[in-house]
TIDOGU-223653 format. One record per residue: residue in one letter; chain; x, y, z of N, C-alpha, C in turn. Coordinates in steps of 0.1 Angstrom, whole numbers, plus 5000, padded with zeros to 4 digits. Each point is the difference from the previous one (the first is absolute). Layout:
// residues N
residu_chaine_n_xx_n_yy_n_zz_ca_xx_ca_yy_ca_zz_c_xx_c_yy_c_zz
A_A_X_Y_Z_X_Y_Z_X_Y_Z;
...
// end
This chain:
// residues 330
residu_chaine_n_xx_n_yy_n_zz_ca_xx_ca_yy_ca_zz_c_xx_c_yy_c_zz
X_A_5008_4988_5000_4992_5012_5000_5009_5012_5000;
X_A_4995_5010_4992_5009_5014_4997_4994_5005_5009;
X_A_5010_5013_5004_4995_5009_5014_4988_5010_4993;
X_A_5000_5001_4990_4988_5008_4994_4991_4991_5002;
X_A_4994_4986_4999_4992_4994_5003_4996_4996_5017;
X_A_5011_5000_5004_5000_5003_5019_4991_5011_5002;
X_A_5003_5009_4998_4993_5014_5001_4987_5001_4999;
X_A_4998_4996_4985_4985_4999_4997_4995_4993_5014;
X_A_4999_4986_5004_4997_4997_5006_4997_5008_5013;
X_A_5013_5001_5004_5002_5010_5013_4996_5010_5002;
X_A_4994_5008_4991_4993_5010_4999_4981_4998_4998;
X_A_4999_4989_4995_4985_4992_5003_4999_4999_5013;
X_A_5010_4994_5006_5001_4991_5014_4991_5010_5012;
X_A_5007_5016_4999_5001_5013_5006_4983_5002_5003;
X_A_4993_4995_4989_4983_5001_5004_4996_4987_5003;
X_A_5003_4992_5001_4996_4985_5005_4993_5005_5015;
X_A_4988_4989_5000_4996_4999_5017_5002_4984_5004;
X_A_5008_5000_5007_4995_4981_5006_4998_5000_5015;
X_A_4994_4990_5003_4999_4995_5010_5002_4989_5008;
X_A_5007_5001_5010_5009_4986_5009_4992_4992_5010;
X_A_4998_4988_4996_4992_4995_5009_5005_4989_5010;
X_A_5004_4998_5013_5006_4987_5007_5008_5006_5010;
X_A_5003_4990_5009_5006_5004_5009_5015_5009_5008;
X_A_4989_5011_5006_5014_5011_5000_5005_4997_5015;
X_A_5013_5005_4995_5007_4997_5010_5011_5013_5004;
X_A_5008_5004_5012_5009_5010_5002_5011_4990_4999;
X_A_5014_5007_4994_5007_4995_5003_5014_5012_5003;
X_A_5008_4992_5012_5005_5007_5010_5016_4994_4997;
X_A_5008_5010_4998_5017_4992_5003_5005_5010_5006;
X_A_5007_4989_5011_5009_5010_5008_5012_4996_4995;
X_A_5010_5012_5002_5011_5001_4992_5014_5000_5014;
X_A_5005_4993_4995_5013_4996_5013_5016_4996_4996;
X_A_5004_4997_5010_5014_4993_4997_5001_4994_5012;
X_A_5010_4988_4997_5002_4986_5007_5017_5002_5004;
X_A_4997_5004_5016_5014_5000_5002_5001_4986_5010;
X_A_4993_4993_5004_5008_4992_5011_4987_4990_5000;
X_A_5005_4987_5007_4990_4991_5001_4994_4997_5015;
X_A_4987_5000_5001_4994_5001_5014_5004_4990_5012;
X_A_5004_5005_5011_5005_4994_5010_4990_4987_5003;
X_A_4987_5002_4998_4986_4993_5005_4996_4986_4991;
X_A_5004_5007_4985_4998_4989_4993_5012_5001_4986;
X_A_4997_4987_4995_5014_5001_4985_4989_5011_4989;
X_A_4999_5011_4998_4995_5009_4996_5005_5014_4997;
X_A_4998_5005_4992_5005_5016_4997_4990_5007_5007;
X_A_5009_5010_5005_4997_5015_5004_5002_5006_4994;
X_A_4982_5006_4994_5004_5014_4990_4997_5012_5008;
X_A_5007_5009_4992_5005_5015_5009_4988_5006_4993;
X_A_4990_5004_5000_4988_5007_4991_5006_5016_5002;
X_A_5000_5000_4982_5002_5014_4997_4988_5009_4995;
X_A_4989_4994_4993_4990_5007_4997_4985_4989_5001;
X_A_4992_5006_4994_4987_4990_4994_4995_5009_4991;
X_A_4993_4991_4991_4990_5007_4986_4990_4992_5000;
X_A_4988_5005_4996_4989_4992_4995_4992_5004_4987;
X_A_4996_4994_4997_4994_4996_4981_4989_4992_5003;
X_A_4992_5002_4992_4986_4996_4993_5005_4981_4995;
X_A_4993_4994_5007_5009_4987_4996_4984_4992_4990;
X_A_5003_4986_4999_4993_4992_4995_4997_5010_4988;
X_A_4986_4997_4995_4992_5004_4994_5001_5017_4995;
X_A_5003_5002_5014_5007_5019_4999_5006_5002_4998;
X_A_5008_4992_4994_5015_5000_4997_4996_5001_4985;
X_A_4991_4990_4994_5000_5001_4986_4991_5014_4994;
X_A_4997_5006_5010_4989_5011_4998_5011_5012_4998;
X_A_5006_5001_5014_5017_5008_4996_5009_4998_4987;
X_A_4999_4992_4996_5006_4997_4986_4995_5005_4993;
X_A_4984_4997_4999_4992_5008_4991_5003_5019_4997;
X_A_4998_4998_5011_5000_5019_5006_5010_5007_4995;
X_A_5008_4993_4994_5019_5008_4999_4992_5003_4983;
X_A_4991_4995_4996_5001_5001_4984_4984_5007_4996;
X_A_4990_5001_5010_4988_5006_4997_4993_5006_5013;
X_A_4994_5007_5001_4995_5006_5011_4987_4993_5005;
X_A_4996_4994_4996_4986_4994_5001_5003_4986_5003;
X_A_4999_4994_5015_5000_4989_5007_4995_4994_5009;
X_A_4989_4994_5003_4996_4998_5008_5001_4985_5009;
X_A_4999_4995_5014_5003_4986_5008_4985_4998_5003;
X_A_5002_4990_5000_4989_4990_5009_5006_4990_5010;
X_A_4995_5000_5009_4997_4989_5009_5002_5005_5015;
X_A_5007_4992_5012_4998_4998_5011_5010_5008_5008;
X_A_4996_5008_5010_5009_5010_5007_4996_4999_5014;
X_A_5005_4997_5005_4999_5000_5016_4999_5015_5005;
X_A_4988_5000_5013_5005_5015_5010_5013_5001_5011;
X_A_5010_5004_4993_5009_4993_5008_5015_5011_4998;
X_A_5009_4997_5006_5013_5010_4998_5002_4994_4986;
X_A_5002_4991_4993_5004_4996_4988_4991_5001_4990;
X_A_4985_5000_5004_4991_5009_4989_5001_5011_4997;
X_A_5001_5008_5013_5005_5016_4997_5012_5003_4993;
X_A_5009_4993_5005_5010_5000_4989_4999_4998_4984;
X_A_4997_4989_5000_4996_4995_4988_4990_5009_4989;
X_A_4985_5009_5006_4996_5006_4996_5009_5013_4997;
X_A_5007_5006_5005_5008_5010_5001_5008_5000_4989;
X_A_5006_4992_5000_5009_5003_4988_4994_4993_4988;
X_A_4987_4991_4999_4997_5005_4984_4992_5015_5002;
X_A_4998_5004_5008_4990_5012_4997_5012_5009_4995;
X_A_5012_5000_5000_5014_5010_5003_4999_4998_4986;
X_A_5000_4989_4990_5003_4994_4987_4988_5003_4996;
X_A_4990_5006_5006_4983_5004_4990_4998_4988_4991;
X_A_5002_4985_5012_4992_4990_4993_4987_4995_5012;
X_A_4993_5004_4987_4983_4998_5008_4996_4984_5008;
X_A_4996_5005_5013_5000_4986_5009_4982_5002_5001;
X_A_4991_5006_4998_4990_5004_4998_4989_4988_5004;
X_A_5003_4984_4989_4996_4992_4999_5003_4989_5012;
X_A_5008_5003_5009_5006_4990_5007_4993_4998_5012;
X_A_4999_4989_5006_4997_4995_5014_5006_5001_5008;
X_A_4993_5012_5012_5011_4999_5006_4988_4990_5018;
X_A_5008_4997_5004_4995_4985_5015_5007_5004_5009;
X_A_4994_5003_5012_5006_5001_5014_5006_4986_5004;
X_A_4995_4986_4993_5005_4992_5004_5004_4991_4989;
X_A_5008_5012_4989_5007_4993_4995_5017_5003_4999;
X_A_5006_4993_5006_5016_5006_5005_5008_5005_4987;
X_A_5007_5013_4992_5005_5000_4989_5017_4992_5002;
X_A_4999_4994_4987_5008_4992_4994_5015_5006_5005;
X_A_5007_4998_5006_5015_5011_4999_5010_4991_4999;
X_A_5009_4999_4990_5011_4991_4996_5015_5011_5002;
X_A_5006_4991_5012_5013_5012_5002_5012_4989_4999;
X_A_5008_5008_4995_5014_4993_4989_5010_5010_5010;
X_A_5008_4990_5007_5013_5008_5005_5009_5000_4989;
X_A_5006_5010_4998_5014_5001_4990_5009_5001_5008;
X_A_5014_4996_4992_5011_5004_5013_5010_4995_4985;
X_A_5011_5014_4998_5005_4997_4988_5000_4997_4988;
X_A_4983_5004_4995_4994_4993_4992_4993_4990_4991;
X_A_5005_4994_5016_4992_4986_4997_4993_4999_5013;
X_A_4990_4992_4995_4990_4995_5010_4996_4995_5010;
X_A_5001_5003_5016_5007_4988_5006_4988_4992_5009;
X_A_4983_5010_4998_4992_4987_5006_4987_5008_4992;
X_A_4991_4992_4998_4988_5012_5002_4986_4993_5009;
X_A_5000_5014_5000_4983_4993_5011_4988_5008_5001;
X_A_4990_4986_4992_4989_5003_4995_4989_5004_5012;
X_A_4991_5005_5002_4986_5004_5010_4991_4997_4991;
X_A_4994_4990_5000_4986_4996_4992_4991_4990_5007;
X_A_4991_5002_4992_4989_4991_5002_4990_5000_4992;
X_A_4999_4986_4994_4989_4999_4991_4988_4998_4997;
X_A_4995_5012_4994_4986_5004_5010_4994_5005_4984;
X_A_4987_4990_4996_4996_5007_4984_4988_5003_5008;
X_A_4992_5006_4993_4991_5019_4995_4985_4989_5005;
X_A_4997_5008_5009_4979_4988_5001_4994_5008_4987;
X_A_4988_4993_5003_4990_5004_4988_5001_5013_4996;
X_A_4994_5002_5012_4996_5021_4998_5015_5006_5001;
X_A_5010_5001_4999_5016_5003_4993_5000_4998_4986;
X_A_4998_4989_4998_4996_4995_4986_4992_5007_4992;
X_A_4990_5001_5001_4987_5007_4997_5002_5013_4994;
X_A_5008_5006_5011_5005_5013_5001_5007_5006_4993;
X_A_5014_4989_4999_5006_5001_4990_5000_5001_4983;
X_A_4991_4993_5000_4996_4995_4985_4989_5013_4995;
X_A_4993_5000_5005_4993_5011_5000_5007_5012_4995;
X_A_5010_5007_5011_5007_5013_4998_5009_4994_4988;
X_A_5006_4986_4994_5008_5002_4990_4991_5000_4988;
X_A_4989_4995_4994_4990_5000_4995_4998_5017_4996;
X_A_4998_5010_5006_4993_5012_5002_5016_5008_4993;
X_A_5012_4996_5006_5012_5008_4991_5005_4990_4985;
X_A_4992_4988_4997_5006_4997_4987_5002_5006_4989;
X_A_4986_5012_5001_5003_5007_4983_5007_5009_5001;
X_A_5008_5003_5013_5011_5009_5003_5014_4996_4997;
X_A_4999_4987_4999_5017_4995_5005_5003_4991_4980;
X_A_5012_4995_4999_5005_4998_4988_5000_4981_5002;
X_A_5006_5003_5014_5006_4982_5000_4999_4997_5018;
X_A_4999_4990_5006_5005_4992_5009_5008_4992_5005;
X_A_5004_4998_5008_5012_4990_5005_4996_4995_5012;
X_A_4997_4983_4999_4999_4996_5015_5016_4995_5003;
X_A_5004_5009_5008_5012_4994_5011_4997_4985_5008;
X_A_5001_4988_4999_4996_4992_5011_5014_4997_5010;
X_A_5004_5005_5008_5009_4994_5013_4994_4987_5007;
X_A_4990_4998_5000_4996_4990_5008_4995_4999_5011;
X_A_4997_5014_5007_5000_5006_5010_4983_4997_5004;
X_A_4990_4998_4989_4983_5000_5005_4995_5008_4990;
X_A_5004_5014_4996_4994_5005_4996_4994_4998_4993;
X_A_5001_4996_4983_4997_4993_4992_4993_4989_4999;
X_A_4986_5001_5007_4988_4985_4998_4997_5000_4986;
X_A_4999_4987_4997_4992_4997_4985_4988_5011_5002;
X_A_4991_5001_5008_4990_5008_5000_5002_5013_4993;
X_A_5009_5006_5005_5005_5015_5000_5005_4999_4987;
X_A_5006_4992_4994_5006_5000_4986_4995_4999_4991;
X_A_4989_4989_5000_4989_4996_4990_4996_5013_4998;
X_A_4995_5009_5011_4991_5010_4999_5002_5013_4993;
X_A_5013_4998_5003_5007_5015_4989_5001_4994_4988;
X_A_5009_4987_4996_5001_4997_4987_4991_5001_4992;
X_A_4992_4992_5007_4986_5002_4985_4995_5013_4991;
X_A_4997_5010_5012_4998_5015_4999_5011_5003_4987;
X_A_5007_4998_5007_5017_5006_4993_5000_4998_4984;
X_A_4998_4982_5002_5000_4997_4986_4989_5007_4990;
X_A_4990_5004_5003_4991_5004_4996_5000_5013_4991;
X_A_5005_5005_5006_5004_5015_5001_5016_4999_4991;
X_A_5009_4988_4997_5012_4999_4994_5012_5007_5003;
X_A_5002_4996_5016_5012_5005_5005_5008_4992_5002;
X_A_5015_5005_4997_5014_4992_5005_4994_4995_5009;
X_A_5001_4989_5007_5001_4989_5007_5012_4994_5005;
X_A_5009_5004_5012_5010_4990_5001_5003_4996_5011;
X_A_5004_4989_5004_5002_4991_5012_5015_4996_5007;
X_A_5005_5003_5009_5012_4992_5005_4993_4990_5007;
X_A_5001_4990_4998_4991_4987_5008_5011_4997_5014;
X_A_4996_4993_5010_5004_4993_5010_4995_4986_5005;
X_A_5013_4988_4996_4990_4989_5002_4997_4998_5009;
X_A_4999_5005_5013_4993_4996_5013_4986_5007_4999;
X_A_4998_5007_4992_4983_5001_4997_4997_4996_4987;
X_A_4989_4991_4996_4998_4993_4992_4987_5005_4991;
X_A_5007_5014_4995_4987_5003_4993_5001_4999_4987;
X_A_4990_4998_4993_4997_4995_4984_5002_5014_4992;
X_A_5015_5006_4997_5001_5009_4994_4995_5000_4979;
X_A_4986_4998_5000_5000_4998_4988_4993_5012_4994;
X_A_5005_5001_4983_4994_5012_4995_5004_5015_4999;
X_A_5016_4999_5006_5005_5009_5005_5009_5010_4987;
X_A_5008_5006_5002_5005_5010_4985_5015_4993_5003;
X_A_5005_4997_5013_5014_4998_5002_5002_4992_5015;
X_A_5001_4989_5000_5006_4994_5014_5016_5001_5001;
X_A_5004_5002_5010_5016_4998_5001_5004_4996_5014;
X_A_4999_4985_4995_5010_4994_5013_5015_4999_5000;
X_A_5013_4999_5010_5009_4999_4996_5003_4982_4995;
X_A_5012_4992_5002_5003_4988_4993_4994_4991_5007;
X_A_4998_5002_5018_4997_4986_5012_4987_5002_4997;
X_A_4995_5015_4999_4985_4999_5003_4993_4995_4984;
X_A_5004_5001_4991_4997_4995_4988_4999_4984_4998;
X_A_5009_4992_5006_5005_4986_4999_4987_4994_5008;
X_A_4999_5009_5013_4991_4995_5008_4987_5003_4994;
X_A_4993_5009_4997_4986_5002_4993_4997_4989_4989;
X_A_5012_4999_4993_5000_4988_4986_4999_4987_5006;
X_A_5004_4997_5010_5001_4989_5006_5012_4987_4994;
X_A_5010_5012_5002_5013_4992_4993_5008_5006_5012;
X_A_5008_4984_5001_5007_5006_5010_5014_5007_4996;
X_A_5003_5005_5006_5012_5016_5000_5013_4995_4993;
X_A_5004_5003_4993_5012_4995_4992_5012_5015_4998;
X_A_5009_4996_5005_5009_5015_4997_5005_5003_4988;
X_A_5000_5006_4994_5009_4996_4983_5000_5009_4998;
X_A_5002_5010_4983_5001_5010_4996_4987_5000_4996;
X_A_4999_5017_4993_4990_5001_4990_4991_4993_4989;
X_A_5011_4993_4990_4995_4988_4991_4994_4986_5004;
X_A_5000_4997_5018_4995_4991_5002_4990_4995_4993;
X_A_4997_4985_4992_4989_4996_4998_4985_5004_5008;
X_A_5006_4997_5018_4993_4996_5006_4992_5015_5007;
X_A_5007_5014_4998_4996_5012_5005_4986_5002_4987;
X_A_5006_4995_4984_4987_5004_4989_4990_4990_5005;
X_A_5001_4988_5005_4991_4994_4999_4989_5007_5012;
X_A_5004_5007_5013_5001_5008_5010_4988_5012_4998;
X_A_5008_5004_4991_4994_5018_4994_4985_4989_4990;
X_A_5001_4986_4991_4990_5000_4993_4986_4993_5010;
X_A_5005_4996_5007_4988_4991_5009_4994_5015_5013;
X_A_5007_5013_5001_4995_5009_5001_4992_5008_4997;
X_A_5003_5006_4986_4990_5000_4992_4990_4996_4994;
X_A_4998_4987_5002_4987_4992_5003_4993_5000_5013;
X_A_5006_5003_5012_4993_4996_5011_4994_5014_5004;
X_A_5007_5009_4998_4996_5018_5005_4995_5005_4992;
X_A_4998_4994_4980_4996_5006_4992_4999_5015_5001;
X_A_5015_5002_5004_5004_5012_4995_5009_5009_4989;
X_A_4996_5008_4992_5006_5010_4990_5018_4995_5002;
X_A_5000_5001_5011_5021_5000_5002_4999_4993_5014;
X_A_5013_4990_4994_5006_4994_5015_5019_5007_5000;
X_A_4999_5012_5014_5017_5005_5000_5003_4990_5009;
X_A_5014_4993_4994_5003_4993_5014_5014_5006_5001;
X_A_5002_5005_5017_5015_5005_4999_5012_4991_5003;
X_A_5007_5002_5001_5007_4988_4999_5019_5002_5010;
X_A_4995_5015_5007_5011_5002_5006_5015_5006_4993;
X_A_5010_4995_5005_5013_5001_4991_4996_5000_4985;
X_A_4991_4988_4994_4999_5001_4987_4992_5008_4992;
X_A_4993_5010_5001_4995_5008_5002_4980_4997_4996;
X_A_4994_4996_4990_4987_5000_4999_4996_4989_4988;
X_A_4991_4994_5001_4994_4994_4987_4981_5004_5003;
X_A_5004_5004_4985_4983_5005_4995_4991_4992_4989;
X_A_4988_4989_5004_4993_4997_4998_4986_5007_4994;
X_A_4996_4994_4985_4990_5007_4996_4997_4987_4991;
X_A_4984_5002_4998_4990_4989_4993_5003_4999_4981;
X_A_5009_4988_5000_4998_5000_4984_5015_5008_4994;
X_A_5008_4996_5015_5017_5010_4992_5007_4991_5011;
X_A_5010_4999_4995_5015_4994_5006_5000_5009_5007;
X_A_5006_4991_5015_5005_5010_5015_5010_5010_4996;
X_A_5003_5009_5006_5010_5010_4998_5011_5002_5011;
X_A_5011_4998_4998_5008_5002_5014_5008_5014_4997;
X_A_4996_5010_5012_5007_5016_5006_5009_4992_5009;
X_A_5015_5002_4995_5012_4997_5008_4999_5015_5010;
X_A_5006_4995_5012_5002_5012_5013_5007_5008_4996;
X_A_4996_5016_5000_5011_5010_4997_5007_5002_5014;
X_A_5003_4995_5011_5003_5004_5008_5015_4996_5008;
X_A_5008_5012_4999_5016_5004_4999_5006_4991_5015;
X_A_4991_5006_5013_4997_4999_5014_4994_4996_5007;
X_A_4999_4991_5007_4989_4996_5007_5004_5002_5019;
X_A_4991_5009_5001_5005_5000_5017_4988_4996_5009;
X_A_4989_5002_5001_4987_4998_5000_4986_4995_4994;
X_A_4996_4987_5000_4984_4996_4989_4994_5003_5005;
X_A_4997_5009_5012_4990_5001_5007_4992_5011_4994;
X_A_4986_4997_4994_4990_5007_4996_5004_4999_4979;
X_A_5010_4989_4999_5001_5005_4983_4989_4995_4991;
X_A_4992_4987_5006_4986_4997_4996_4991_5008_5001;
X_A_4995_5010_5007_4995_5012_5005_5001_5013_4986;
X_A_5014_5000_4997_5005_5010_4989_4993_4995_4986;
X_A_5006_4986_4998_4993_4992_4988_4985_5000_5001;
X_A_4996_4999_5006_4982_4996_4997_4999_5015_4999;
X_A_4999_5011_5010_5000_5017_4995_5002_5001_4988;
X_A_5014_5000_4996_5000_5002_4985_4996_4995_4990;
X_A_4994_4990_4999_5000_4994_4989_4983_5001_5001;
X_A_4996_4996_5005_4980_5006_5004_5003_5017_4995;
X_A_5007_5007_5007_4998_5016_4994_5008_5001_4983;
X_A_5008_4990_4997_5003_5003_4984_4987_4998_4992;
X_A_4995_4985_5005_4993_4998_4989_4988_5009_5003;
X_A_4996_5004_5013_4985_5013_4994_5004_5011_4994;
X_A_5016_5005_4997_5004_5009_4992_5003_4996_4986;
X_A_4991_4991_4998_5007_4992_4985_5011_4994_4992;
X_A_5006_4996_5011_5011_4992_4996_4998_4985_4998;
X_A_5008_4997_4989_4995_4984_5000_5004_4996_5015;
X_A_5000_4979_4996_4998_4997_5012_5016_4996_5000;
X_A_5013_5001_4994_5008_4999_4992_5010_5010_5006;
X_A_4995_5013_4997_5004_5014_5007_4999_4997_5011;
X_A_4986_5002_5007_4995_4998_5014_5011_4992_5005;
X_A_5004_4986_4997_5009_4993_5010_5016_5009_5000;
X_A_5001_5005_4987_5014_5004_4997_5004_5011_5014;
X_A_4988_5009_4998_4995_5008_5009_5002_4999_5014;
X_A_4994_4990_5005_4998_4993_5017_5011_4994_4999;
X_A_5011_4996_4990_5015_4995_5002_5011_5005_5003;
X_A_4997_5010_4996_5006_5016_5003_5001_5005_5012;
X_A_4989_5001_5001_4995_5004_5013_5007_4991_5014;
X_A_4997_4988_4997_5000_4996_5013_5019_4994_5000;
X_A_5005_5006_4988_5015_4995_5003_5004_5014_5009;
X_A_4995_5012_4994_5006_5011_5011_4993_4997_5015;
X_A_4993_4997_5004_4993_5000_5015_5009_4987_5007;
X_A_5004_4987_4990_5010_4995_5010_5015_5002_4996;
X_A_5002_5013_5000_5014_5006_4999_4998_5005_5012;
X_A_4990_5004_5002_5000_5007_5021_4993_4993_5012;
X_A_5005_5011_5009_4998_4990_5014_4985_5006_5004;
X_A_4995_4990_5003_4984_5001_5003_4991_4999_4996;
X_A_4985_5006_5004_4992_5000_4994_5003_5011_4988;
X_A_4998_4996_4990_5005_5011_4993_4993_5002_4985;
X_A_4998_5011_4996_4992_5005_4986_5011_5004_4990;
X_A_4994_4997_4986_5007_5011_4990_4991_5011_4995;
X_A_5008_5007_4995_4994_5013_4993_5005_5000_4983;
X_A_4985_5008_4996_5007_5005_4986_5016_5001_4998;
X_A_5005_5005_5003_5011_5005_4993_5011_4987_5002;
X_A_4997_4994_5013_5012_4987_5001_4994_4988_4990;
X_A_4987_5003_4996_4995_4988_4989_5009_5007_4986;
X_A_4996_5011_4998_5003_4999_4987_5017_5000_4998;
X_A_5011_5007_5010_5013_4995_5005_5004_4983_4997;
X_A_4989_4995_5006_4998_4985_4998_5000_4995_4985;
X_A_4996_5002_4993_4996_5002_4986_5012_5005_4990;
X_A_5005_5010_5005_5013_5007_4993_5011_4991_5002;
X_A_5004_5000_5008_5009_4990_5006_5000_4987_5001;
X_A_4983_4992_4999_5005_4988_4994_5000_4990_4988;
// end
């Protein structure tokens, strides 16, 4: 793709509306250094130098969104709690709309904290509990996403695994959705077992793919026999437009009905962090194609993308200008 064709896109992208649907989460790293090992136990003592927090899970893919169009909105589950307030706070700082979201006095928010210490990772620790949406949450939900469809371009269900995401709730927007002829796209999680069918674009990465196909996991490269056979018994079961499967170090293969798989090798120079680079890929590539990029572009696009986000430490986003950098340069 030429940078004059980036553009076009990128400049579509700028009026896009989507909306993020699945479980949000905060996420917290504290930042340190490891000078000595603890008297108490065989363990590092970190010296904490700072902390940061970010829009995690599902908010995380909503932040990605935000770096490239102003119009974003989250769904789902927010606790009344120090980590809801948090969590609300800083999308409101990023003017991504929480409007739609549930918020439960008794439901605890999600907070995933990653000690750093020299830039690597040295524990993290989750606060959760898995806790999906009753009826009238449900109800609720579907309702208020129903009432912004003729507003918005595309969707994204984030699934973490966390509850949010009942078949119920899913059924209930897809149908609408399809109706109406919106992007449609899914990060699936196989610990919830929903019938992603009908959709514009599923993207699991290589374990969660093997496992939906019901093949067991085989490591190889991209030309594996056994990854096409993978991507074709998907597109039969989700009867969806595109199966993206990521594939890590290797970078992506892109499935579509009636064409040979396509494999996007990784542009990526560095890797210091994969935390949130599935997050970057499904963002982009859901917001190329409601800007009209093939599905071709779109992956080239979300390849890009997510090689700059694990070049850094954290939860981390790209922007215009480090995509199209990305592009010049590789």
């Amino acid at each position: 793709m030429n940078s004059k064709r980036l553009r076009q896109i990128l400049d579509r992208a700028s009026q896009r509306r989507l909306l993020v649907i699945g479980d949000l989460m905060l996420d917290e790293f504290v930042w340190g250094k490891v000078g000595r090992i603890s008297p108490e136990a065989p363990v590092p003592v970190v010296e904490v130098s700072g902390e940061s927090f970010y829009p995690g899970g599902a908010a995380n893919v909503a932040r990605n969104l935000r770096e490239f169009t102003a119009s974003v909105g989250v769904v789902g589950m927010i606790g009344r709690d120090r980590g809801g307030d948090q969590l609300r706070q800083l999308l409101a700082d990023q003017r991504i709309d929480t409007s739609a979201c549930s918020v439960a006095a008794d439901f605890p928010t999600i907070v995933k904290t990653r000690i750093i210490a020299r830039q690597q990772q040295v524990v993290r620790v989750d606060r959760e509990r898995i806790l999906a949406p009753n009826e009238k949450q449900i109800e609720s939900v579907v309702a208020c996403v129903k009432k912004m469809l003729p507003e918005i371009d595309g969707i994204i269900f984030e699934d973490y695994g966390k509850g949010f995401l009942a078949e119920k709730l899913v059924s209930g927007i897809v149908a609408p959705a399809r109706a109406r002829k919106k992007i449609i796209a899914a990060d699936p999680n196989p610990r919830n077992n929903i019938p992603w069918r009908g959709l514009s674009v599923v993207k699991p990465n290589r374990g969660e793919a093997f496992h939906a196909a019901g093949i067991p996991l085989q490591e190889s490269d991209a030309d594996d026999k056994a990854l096409k056979e993978v991507g074709a018994v998907l597109l039969q079961k989700w009867r969806a437009e595109l199966i993206l499967i990521t594939l890590g170090e290797e970078g992506m293969m892109l499935f579509q009905r009636n064409q040979k798989p396509h494999h996007v090798p990784t542009k990526a120079r560095q890797v210091f962090d994969v935390s949130g680079a599935g997050d970057t890929a499904i963002a982009l590539f859901t917001l190329a194609l409601c800007s009209g990029a093939t599905p071709l572009e779109a992956a080239e696009i979300a390849n890009h993308a997510s090689a700059v986000v694990v070049g850094k430490l954290g939860t981390a986003t790209v922007s215009p200008d480090e995509l199209r950098n990305s592009f010049e340069n590789g």
